[in-house]
NULUMLUM-559906 format. One record per atom (N, C-alpha, C): residue number from 1; residue in three letters; atom name; x, y, z. Coordinates in pm, 1 decimal, padded with zeros to 6 digits. Layout:
residues N
+------+------+------+----------+----------+----------+
! guti ! nulo ! lofi !       xx !       yy !       zz !
+------+------+------+----------+----------+----------+
!  NUM !  ALA !   CA !        X !        Y !        Z !
...
+------+------+------+----------+----------+----------+
end
This chain:
residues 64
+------+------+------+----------+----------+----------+
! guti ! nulo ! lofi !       xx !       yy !       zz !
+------+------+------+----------+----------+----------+
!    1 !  UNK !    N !  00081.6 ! -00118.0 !  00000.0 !
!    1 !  UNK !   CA !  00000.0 !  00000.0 !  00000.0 !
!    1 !  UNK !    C !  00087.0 !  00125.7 !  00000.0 !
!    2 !  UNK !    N !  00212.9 !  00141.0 ! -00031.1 !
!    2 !  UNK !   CA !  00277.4 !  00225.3 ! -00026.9 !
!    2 !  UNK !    C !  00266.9 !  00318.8 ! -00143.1 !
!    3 !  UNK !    N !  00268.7 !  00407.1 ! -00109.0 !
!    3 !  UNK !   CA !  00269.6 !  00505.8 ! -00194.5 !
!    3 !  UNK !    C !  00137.8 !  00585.7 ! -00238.1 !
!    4 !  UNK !    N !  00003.9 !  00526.8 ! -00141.9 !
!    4 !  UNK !   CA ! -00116.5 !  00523.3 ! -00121.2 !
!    4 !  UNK !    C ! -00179.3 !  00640.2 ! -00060.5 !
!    5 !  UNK !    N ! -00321.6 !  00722.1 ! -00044.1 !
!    5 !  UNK !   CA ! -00340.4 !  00778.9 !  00085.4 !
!    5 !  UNK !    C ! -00375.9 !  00720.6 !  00173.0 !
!    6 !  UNK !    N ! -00387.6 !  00776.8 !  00289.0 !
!    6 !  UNK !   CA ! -00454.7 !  00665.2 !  00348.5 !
!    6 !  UNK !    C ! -00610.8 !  00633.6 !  00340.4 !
!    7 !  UNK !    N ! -00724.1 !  00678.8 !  00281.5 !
!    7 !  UNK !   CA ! -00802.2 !  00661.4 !  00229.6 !
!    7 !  UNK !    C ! -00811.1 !  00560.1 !  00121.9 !
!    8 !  UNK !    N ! -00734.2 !  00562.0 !  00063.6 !
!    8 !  UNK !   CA ! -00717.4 !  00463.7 ! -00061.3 !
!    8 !  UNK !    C ! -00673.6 !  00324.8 !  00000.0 !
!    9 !  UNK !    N ! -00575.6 !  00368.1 !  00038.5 !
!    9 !  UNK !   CA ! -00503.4 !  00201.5 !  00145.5 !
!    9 !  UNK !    C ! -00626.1 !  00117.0 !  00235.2 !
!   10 !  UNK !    N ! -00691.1 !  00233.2 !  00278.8 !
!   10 !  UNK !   CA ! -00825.5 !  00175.2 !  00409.1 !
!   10 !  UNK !    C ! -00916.1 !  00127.2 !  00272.9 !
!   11 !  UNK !    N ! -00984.5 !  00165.4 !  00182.6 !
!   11 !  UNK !   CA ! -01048.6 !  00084.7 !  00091.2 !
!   11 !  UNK !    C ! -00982.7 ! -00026.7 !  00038.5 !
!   12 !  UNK !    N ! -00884.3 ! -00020.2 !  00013.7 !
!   12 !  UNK !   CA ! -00790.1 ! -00154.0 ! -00015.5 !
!   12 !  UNK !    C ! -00785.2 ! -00270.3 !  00063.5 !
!   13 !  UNK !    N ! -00771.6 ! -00209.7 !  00222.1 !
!   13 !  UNK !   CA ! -00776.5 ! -00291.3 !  00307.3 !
!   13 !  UNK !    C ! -00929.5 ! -00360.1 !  00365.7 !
!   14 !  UNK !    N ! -00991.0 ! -00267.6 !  00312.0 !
!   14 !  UNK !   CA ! -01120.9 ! -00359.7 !  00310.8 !
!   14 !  UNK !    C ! -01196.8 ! -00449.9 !  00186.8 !
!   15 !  UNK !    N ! -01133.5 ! -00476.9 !  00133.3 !
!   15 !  UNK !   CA ! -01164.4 ! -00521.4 !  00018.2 !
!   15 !  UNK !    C ! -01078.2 ! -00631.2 ! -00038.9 !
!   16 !  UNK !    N ! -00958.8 ! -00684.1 !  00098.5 !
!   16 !  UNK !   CA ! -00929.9 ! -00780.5 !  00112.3 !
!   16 !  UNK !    C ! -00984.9 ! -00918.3 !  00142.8 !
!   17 !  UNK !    N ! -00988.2 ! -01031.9 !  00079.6 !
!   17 !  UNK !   CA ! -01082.0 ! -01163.1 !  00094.1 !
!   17 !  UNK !    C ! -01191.0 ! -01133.8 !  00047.5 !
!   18 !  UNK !    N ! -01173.7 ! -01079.9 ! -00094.7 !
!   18 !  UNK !   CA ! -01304.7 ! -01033.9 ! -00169.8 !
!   18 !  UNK !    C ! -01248.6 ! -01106.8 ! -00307.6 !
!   19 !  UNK !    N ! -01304.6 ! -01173.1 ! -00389.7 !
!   19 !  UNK !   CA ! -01238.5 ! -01148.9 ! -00525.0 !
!   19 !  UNK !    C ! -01252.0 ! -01100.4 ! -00598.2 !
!   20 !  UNK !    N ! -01196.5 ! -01082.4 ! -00745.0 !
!   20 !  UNK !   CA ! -01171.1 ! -00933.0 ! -00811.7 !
!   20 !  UNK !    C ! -01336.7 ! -00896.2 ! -00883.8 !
!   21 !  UNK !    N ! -01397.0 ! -01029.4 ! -00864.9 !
!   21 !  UNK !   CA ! -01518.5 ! -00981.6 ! -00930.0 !
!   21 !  UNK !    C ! -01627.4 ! -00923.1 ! -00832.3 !
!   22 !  UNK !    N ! -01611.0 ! -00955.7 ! -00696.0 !
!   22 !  UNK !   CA ! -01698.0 ! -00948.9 ! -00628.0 !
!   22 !  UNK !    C ! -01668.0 ! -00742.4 ! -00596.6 !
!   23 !  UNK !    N ! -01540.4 ! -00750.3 ! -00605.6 !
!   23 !  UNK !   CA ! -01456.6 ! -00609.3 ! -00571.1 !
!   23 !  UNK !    C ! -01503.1 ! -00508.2 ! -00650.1 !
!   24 !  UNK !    N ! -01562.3 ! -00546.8 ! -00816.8 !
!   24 !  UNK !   CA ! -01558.9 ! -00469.1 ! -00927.6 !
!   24 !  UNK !    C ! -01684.9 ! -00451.0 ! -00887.1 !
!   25 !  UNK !    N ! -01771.9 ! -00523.1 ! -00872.3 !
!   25 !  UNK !   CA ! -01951.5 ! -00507.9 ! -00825.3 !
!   25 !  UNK !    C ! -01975.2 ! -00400.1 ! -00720.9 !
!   26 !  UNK !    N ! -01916.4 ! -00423.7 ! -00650.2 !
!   26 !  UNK !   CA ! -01885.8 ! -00330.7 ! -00482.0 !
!   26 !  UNK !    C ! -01861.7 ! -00261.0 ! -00562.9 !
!   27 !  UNK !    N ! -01737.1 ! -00162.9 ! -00631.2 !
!   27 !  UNK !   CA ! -01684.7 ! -00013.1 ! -00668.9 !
!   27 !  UNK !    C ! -01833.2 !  00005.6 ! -00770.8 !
!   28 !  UNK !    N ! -01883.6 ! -00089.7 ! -00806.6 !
!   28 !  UNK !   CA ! -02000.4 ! -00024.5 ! -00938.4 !
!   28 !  UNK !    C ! -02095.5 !  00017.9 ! -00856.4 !
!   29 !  UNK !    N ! -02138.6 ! -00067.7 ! -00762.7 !
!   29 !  UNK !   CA ! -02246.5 ! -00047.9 ! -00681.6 !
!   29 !  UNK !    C ! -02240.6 !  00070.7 ! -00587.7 !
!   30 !  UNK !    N ! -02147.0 !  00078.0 ! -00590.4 !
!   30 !  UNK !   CA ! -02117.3 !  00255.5 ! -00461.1 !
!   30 !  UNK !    C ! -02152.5 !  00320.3 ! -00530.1 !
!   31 !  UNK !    N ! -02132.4 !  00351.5 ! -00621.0 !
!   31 !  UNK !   CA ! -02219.8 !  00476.1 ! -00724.5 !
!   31 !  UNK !    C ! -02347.3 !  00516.9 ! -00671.6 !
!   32 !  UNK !    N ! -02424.9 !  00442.1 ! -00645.9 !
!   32 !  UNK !   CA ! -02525.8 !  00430.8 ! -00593.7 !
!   32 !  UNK !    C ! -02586.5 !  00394.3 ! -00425.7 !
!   33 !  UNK !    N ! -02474.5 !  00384.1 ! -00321.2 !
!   33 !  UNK !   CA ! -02547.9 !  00390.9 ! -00171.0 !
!   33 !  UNK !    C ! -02391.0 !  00452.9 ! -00118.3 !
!   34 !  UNK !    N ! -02480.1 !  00458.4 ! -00058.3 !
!   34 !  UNK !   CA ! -02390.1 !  00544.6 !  00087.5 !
!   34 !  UNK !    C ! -02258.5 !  00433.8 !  00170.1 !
!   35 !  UNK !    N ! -02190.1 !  00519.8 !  00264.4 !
!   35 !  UNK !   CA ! -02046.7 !  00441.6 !  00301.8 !
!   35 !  UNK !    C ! -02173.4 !  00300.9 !  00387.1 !
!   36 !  UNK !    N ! -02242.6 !  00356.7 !  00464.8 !
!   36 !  UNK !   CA ! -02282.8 !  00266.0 !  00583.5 !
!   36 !  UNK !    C ! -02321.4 !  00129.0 !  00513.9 !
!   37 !  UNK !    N ! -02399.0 !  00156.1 !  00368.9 !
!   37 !  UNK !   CA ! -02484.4 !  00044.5 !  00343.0 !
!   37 !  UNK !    C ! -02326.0 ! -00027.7 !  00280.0 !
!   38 !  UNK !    N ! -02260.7 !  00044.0 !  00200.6 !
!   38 !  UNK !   CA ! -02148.5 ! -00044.6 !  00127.7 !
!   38 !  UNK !    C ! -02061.5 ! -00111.0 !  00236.8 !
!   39 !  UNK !    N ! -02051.9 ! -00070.1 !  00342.0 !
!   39 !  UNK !   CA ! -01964.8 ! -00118.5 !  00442.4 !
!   39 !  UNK !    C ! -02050.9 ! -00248.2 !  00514.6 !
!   40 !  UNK !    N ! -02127.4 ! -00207.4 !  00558.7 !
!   40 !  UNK !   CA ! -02231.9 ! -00361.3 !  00581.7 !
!   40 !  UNK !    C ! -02218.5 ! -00524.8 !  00441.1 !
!   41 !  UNK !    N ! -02243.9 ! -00422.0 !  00314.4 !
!   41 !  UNK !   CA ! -02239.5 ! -00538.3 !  00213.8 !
!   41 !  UNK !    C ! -02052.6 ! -00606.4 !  00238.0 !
!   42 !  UNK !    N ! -01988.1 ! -00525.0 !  00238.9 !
!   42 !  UNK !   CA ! -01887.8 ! -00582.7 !  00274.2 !
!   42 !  UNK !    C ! -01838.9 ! -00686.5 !  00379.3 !
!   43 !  UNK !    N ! -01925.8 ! -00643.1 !  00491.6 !
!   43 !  UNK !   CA ! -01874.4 ! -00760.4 !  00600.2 !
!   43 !  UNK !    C ! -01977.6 ! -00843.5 !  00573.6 !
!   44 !  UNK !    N ! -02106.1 ! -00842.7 !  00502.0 !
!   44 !  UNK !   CA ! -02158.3 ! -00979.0 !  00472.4 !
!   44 !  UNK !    C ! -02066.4 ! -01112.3 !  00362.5 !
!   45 !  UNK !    N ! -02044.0 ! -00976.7 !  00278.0 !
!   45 !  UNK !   CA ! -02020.0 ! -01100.6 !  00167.1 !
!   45 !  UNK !    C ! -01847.8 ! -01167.1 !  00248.1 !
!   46 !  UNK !    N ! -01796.7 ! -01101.0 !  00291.1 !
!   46 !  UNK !   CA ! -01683.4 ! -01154.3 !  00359.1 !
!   46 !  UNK !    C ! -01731.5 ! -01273.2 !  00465.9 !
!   47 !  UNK !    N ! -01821.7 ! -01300.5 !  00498.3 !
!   47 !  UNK !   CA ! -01897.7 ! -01365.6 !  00583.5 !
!   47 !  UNK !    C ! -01958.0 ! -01464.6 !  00502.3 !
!   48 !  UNK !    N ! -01902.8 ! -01478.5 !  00377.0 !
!   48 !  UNK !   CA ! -02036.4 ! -01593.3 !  00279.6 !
!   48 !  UNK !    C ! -02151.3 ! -01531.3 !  00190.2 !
!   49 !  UNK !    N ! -02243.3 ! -01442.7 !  00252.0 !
!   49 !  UNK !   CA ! -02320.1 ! -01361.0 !  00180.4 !
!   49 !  UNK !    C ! -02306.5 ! -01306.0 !  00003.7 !
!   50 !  UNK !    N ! -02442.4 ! -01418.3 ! -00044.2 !
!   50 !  UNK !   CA ! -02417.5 ! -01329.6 ! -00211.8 !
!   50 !  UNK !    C ! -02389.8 ! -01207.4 ! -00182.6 !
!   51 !  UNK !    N ! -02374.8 ! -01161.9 ! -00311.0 !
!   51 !  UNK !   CA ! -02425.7 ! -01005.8 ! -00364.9 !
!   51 !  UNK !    C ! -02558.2 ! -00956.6 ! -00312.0 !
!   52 !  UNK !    N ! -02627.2 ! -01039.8 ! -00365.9 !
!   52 !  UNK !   CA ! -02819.1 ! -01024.6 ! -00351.8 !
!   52 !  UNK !    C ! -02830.2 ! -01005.8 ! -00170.9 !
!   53 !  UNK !    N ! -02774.4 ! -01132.4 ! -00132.3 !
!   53 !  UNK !   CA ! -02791.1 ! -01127.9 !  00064.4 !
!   53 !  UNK !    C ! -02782.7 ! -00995.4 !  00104.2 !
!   54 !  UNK !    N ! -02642.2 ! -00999.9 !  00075.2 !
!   54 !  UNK !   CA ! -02566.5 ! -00907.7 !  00135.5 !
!   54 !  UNK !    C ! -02672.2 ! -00750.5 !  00090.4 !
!   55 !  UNK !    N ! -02706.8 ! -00724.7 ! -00034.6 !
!   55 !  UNK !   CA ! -02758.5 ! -00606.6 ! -00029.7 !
!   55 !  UNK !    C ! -02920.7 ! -00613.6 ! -00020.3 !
!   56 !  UNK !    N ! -02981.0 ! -00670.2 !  00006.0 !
!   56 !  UNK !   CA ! -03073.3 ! -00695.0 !  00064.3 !
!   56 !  UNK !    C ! -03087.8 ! -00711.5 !  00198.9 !
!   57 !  UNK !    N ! -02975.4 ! -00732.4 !  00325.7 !
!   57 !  UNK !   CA ! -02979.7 ! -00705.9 !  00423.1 !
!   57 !  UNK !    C ! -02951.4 ! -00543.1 !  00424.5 !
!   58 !  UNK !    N ! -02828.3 ! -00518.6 !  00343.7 !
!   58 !  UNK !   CA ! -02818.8 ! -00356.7 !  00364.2 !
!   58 !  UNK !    C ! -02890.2 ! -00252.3 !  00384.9 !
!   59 !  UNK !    N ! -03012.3 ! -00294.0 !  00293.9 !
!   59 !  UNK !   CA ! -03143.1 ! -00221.8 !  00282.6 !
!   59 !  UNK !    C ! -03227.5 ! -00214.3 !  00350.1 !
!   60 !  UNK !    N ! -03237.4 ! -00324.9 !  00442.9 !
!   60 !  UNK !   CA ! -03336.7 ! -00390.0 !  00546.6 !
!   60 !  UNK !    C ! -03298.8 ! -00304.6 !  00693.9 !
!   61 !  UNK !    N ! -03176.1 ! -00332.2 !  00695.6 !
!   61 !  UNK !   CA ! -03085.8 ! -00281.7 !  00852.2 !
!   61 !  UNK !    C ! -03065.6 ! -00105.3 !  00796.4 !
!   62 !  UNK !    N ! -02983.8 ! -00108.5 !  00679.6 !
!   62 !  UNK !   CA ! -02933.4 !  00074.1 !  00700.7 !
!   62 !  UNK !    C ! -03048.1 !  00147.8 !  00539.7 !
!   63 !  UNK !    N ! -03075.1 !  00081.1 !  00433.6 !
!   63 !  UNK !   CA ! -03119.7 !  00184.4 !  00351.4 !
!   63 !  UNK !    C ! -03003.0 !  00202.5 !  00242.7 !
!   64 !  UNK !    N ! -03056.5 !  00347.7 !  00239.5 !
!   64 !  UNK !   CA ! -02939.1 !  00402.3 !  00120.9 !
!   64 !  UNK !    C ! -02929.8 !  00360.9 ! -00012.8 !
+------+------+------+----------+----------+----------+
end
């Protein structure tokens, strides 16, 4: 992560134990919700959670 901000590095670092497709969905999908809901889809799908789970709980618990 060198040479990074640290903003950039902290998205990096969350987006570790993701794979590159699941990663590309997440950056498309932020376009469209807020940090809280993308940060939730994140610790689902890191947890097992489709795509679909995961943002379908997002919506349920935070919205956005």
């Amino acid at each position: 992560m060198k040479g990074m901000t640290h903003k950039a590095a902290s998205k990096a670092m969350e987006m570790e134990g993701l794979t590159d497709r699941q990663a590309k969905a997440l950056k498309d999908h932020s376009e469209h919700h807020g940090d809280k809901h993308m940060k939730m889809m994140i610790r689902e799908m890191k947890a097992g959670s489709t795509f679909g789970e995961a943002h379908k709980k997002a919506m349920a618990e935070v919205g956005e």
